[in-house]
Structure formats: C-alpha cells, structure tokens
C-alpha positions, 0 to 999 in steps of 0.5 A, a space after each residue: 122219334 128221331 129223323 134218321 130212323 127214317 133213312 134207308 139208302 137209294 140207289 140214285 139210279 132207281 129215281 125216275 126221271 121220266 114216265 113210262 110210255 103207258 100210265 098203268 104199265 107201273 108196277 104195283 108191291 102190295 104190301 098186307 099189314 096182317 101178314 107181313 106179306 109182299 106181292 108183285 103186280 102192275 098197276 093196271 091190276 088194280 081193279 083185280 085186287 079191289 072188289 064192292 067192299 071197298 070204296 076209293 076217295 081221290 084227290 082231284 086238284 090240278 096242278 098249275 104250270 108254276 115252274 118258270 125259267 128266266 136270266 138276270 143279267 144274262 145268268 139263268 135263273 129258275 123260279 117257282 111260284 108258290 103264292 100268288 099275291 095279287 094280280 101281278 105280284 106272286 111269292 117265289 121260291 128262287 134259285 139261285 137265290 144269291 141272284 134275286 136282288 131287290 131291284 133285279 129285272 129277271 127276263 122270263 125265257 119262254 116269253 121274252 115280253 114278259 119279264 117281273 121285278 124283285 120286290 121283296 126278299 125272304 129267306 130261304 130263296 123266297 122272294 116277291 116277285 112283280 111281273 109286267 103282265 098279270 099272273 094268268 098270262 105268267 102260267 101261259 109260260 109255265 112249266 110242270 113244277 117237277 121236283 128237284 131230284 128230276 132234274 130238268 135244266 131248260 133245254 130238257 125242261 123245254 123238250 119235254 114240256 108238253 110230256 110233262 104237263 100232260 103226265 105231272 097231271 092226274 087224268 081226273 084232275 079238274 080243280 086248279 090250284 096244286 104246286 106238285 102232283 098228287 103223284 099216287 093218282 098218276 098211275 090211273 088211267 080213264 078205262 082204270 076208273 070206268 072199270 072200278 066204277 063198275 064195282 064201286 064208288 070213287 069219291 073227289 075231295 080236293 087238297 091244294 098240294 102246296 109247299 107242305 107236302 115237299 117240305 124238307 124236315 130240318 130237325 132231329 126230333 121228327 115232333 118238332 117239325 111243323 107243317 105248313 098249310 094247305 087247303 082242303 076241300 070236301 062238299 056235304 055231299 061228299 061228306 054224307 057219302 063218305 060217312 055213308 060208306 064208311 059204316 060197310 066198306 073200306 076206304 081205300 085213299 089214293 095218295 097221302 093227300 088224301 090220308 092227310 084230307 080225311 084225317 084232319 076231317 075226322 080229326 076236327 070235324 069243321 062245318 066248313 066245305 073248305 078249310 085248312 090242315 097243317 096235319 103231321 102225321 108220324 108213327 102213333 097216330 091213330 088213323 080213323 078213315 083210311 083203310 087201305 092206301 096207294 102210294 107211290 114210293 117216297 124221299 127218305 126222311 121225307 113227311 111222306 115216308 113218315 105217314 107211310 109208316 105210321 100207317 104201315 108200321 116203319 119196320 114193314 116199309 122200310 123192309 117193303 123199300 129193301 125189297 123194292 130197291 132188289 127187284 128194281 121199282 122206280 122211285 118218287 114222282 114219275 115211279 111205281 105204286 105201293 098198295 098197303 091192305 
C-alpha cells in the first residue's frame, strides 16, 4: 500500500497543545468493528463500557526527562537524548543540527555548570554528545520529550515544565527507560484502575518507547519502511497470566505499544523476559492477542495510524477521523481517546 493512502487533512487547530485540567475529563469515540458504529463518551466512562469478560494489559514504562535546552556560542539549541553511551556520553538528536559541529561547546540552559561537548557527528541530526557531568545528573535538568507539533520553545518549555513532567507521565507508570509517552494510558486515572480492578484484572508489560514509535516513514511504499528497535519487557508471571486469560476473555490493549508488545510475543515466542521487536504493523497483519484497543488519535501517515488501521480496517478510521475532526476531538499526544471493539 502506498504512504498517501494513509493521509487525511487535520485542522492544526484540533492538535492539543496542553492537557486537560482533569485526566479522564478526554473524551472518548467508540468505534465497534461489526457494526461500523461510533458513539460519543468521556474517558471516565470507561469503566461502564468494560465488564469481567475483559481483561487490560498496560504499558508500565516512565518516561525520562530527555529533552534538554542549550546555546552554542550564545545561539539556542535544542537536544533529545535518545542512547545513553556511557556514563558521561549519550547519542542526541540535535536541532538545529547546522550548529553541532565536532568540537562545540553547547551550555545546558537550566544548568549553567553543566555543559557537553560534540563528539561525533551522525546524519539526520544525530550527534554524540560528552557532557561534564554523568548522565544521571544531565536528566536533573530535563525536560518532557514532548513531540514536535507541541510546539514548546524554552520560555514555554520552562513555565510549564512541572505540568508536563507530571501529565507526558502515565499514573502506573514505574519502569524508567521510555523517550515519548505511551500517550493512550495518559487518559487514566488512579480511581479509573482501582475501579476496573474491581471487575477485572489489569496487566503491566513493559516497552521502552524509543525513536521507532515516532519515527517518521520517508518511502512511498509503506512495505518498505523499517522500524527501528525497541525494548520489550513481559515476566513468566505475566506470561502465564496472559495465556491464562486469553482462553475466556478479551484483551483489551491500552496504546499501540502494547499491541506491538504482545504481537511480537506472539509472533516469536522468545524464552526471554526481555527482548527486542522492530515489528511494523500494516493493513493485513493478522492480530493474535488484542482484541479490543485504546488509542489515542494519531500523525497522519504515521506508524500508528497504519496499525490503527490494519486493526480496524482504514476505511472505518479514516471515516471515525472525519467524525472526530466535525465533532471537535483534540488530536495526538495530550488529546482524546479512541476505543475500538
């Protein structure tokens, strides 16, 4: 299938720059595969539309504060430290890039005694980067590795720091390691658990969202793309439970890295508690664990909308997106929910 057949037009205004005052105040479309059908709700419905056939597996990884401001030579630069090297170097990806030159001394903004010198140069804005003091002390200064599209330049990015370090942030999250969100469990609130844990079980696997999941598709030909790798994290325990489970109920996957987790799981059934996928799913992959899907509203001609569609069918998203962009749903990262039966 070609790229472009993923495309749909977006109003920029429907892109959310900021989250809600309440977590579970996003609304929530239903989509039903069967019947084609959309209905309207918030997310704190949730727990209404789920019942003890279902079961949920989440995403329990924490993003760490990756996003760092600094100047070269008195101009402002932006970083995002996707590798960490060794206990003073890390792999970056630099904007603008031009300015990185081998040798360049780059003051961190938010900590004028810490300061990295360029290393290595790689393409596409990748850079190694060595900074004065080890990299647990470089996250101190961090900021939310909020996408592009949200558009925070550093006076913003230091008003509302505390805000988005607290909401780019799943409340179960617990397992550092993650350079973006797993946006669909930001919709969930503690007492939105503790009340589907009174109907039914909810499951922690771990994937380390990395560059893959943002990873901008640049052929025509959507079989030619090539993820890049992530890390996937499922115990015996967890294993045993999920297969368990699988035999009477549905499984309901809270954001598309989870679908990929349990996909590639199924697909490879490695004896590791830890290995790695670099799975791509497109239109005619055959899912074997997720039933059912939350999501939140995703980049056109972006990986996510792809899986989203290969899970749903891309006639009925791209006919649920119309929908959503008439009845005013925010989009991507700190928008609204989708809930596909």
């Amino acid at each position: 299938m070609k790229l472009k057949e993923f495309d749909f037009p977006l109003p920029r205004d429907r892109i959310a720059r900021f989250p809600l005052e309440k977590r579970d105040e996003s609304r929530l479309m239903m989509v039903d595969r069967k019947t084609r059908s959309i209905s309207h709700h918030r997310f704190k419905d949730i727990v209404g539309l789920v019942d003890e056939t279902d079961f949920f597996v989440i995403n329990n990884s924490r993003v760490i504060p990756v996003k760092l401001f600094g100047r070269i030579n008195g101009k402002q630069v932006e970083m995002l430290i996707v590798k960490t090297i060794g206990n003073n170097d890390v792999e970056a990806l630099t904007l603008p890039a031009r300015t990185f030159k081998p040798g360049e001394k780059v003051i961190i903004e938010s900590a004028r005694d810490l300061w990295a010198e360029v290393i290595e140069t790689g393409l596409r804005g990748r850079r190694v980067l060595r900074f004065n003091k080890t990299v647990d002390v470089v996250l101190k200064a961090g900021y939310a590795p909020l996408p592009p599209y949200i558009k925070r330049k550093y006076d913003d990015a230091v008003k509302y720091r505390e805000l988005d370090l607290e909401r780019y942030q799943t409340v179960y999250s617990t397992v550092p390691g993650s350079i973006a969100a797993p946006t669909a469990g930001l919709h969930f609130t503690p007492d939105i658990i503790e009340s589907i844990k009174k109907k039914t079980q909810v499951i922690e696997i771990t994937l380390e969202v990395g560059e893959a999941t943002f990873q901008k598709i640049e052929v025509e030909d959507i079989a030619d793309h090539r993820m890049g790798e992530e890390t996937i994290t499922i115990t015996a325990e967890v294993r045993q439970e999920i297969r368990a489970l699988k035999q009477s109920k549905c499984l309901i996957a809270v954001g598309t890295t989870t679908v990929r987790s349990l996909e590639t799981w199924a697909l490879h059934w490695p004896e590791e508690e830890t290995f790695y996928s670099r799975l791509f799913i497109s239109p005619g992959f055959e899912f074997k664990m997720a039933d059912k899907l939350i999501t939140n509203f995703h980049l056109p001609e972006s990986s996510l909308f792809i899986l989203v569609s290969a899970f749903a069918g891309l006639g009925l998203m791209k006919e649920a997106y119309r929908e959503a962009v008439k009845e005013g749903y925010r989009f991507f990262s700190y928008g609204d929910a989708m809930f596909i039966i």
